[in-house]
C-alpha positions in Angstrom: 1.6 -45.0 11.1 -1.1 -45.2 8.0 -3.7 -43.5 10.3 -1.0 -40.7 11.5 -0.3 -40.0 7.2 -3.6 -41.3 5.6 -6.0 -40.6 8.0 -6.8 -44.4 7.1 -5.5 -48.1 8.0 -5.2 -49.5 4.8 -4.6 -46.5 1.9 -4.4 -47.1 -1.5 -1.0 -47.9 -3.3 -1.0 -44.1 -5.5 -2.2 -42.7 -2.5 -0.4 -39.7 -1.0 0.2 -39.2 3.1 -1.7 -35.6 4.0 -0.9 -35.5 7.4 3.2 -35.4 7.2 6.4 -36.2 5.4 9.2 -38.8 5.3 10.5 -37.1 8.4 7.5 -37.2 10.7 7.6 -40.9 10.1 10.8 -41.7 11.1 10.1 -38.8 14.0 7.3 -41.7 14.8 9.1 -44.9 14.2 12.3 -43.5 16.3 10.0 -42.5 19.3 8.1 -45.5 19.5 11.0 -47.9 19.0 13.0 -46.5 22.1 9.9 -47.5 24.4 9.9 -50.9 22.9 11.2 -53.7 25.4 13.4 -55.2 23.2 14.1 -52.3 20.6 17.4 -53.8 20.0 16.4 -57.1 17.8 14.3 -57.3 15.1 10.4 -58.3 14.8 9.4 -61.8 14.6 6.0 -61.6 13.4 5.8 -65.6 13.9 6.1 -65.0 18.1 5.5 -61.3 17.9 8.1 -60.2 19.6 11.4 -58.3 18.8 11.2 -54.7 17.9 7.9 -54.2 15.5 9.4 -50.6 14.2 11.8 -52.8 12.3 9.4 -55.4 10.5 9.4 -55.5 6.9 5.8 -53.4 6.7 7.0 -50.6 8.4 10.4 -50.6 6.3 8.5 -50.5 3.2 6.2 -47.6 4.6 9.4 -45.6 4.9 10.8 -46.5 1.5 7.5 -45.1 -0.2 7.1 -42.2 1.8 10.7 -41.0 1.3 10.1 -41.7 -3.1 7.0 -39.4 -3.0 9.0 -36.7 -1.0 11.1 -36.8 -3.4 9.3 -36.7 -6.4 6.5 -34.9 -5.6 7.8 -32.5 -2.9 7.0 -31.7 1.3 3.9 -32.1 2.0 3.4 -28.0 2.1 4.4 -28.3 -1.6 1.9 -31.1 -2.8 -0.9 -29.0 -0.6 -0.1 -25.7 -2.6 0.2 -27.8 -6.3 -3.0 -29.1 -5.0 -4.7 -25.9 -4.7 -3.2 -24.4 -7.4 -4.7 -26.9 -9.5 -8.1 -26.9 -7.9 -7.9 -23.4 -8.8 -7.4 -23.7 -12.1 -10.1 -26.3 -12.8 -12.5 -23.9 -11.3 -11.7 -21.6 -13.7 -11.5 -23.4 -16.5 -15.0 -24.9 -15.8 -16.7 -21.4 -14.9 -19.4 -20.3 -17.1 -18.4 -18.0 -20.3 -20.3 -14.5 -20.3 -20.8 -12.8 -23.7 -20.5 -8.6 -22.8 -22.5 -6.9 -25.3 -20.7 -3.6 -26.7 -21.5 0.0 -25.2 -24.1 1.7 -27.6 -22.5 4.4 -29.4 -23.5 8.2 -28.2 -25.5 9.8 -30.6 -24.7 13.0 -31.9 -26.2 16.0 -31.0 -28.8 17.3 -32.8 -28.0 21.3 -34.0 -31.8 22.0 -34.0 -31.6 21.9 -30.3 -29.0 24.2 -29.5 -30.5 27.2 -27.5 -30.9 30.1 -30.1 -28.8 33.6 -28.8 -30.9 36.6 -26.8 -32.0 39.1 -28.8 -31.2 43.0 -28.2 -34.3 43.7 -26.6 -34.0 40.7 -23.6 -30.1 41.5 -23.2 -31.8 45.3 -22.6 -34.4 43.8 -20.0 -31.4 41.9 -18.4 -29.2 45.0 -18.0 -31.8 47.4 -16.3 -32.8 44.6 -14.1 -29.6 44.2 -13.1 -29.1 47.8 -12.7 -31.9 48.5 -10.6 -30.0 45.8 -8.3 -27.1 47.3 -8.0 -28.9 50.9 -7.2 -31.1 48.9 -4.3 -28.0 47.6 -2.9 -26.7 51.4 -3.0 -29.3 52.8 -1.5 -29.0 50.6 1.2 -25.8 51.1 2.1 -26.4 54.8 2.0 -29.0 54.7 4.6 -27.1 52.1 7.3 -24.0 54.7 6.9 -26.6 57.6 7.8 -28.0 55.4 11.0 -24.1 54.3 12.0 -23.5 58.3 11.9 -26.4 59.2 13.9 -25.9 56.4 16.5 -22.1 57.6 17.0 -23.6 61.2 17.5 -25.9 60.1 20.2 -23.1 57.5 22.0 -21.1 60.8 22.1 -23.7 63.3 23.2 -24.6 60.7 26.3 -20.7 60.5 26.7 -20.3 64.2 27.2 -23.8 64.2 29.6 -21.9 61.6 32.0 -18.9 63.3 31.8 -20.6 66.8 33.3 -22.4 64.5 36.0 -19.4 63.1 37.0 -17.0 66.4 37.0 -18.7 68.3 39.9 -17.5 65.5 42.0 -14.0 66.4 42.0 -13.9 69.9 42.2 -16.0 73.3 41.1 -13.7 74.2 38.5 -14.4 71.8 36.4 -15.9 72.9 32.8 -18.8 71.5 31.4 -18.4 69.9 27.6 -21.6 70.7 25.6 -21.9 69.2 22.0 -21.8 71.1 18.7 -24.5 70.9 15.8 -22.1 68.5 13.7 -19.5 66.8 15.8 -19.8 67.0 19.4 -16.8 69.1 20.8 -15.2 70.7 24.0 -16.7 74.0 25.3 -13.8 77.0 25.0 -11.3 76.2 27.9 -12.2 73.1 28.8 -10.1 70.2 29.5 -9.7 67.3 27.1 -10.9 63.9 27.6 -6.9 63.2 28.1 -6.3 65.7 30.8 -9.6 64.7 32.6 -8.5 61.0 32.5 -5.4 62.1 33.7 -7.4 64.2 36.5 -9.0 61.4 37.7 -6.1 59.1 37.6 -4.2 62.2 39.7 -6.9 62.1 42.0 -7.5 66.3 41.7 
């Protein structure tokens, strides 16, 4: 029963059990005494014989285990005092660290605050920004002028399929020819609605 609470045969008399409590010792004694052959009488350590669960040894075992329980707590509660304490010692014995003090900021110095632009670089500044802004001007000018001139020849090849196709279904078909500007219908001829309608009519 020492070795199952001490971890030792013979532990000292201060000595506290780390492997269980008052109950898992009578949990031992009660299971060993039923498998004893005569569990019913009490041990004779003269002949050895009787019931040894009941000798004086073991009685006393019992009677100090149950006084630490219940002075000292479970043994969950002497583990966690234990650790607690461990704990503490650690701290108590770790190294004190001095933390020197942030060095103030120093103050900044006017001497080294930019001095303002004078008229004449603010005058630079301006016209370079304004020959910027006419660049970007310009440039838009001239992609409007290309998007113009590429709708004007997408419509003038649109109006040279349409008179390939129109002699296909039927003579009287007009011809569109573009004007100088915008590209429009010849004088009597049909729309691009009533030729898509044409074509969907099958005439």
């Amino acid at each position: 029963m020492n070795v199952k609470l001490f971890d030792k045969e013979d532990p000292e008399e201060d000595e506290q059990p780390v492997n269980g409590s008052f109950r898992t010792l009578d949990y031992y004694k009660t299971a060993i005494s039923y498998f004893m052959p005569q569990k019913d009488l009490s041990w004779d350590p003269k002949h050895n014989s009787g019931n040894p669960t009941k000798s004086k040894e073991v009685k006393a075992l019992m009677k100090r285990i149950k006084d630490i329980d219940a002075k000292a707590g479970p043994p969950r509660t002497r583990k966690r005092l234990a650790e607690e304490a461990a704990k503490k010692n650690d701290i108590n014995s770790a190294p004190s660290f001095t933390y020197a003090s942030p060095r103030p900021k120093k103050a900044a110095r006017t001497d080294e605050v930019p001095a303002p632009m004078d008229a004449e670089a603010m005058h630079r500044l301006l016209r370079t920004i304004h020959a910027q802004n006419a660049s970007f001007v310009d440039l838009f000018g001239s992609l409007i002028s290309t998007l113009e001139q590429f709708k004007t020849k997408l419509s003038r090849n649109n109006i040279a399929i349409m008179n390939e196709t129109m002699p296909l279904y039927g003579s009287n078909s007009t011809p569109m020819i573009p004007g100088k500007d915008v590209l429009q219908q010849a004088p009597g001829a049909k729309s691009g609605d009533d030729f898509a309608n044409q074509l969907t009519d099958g005439k």
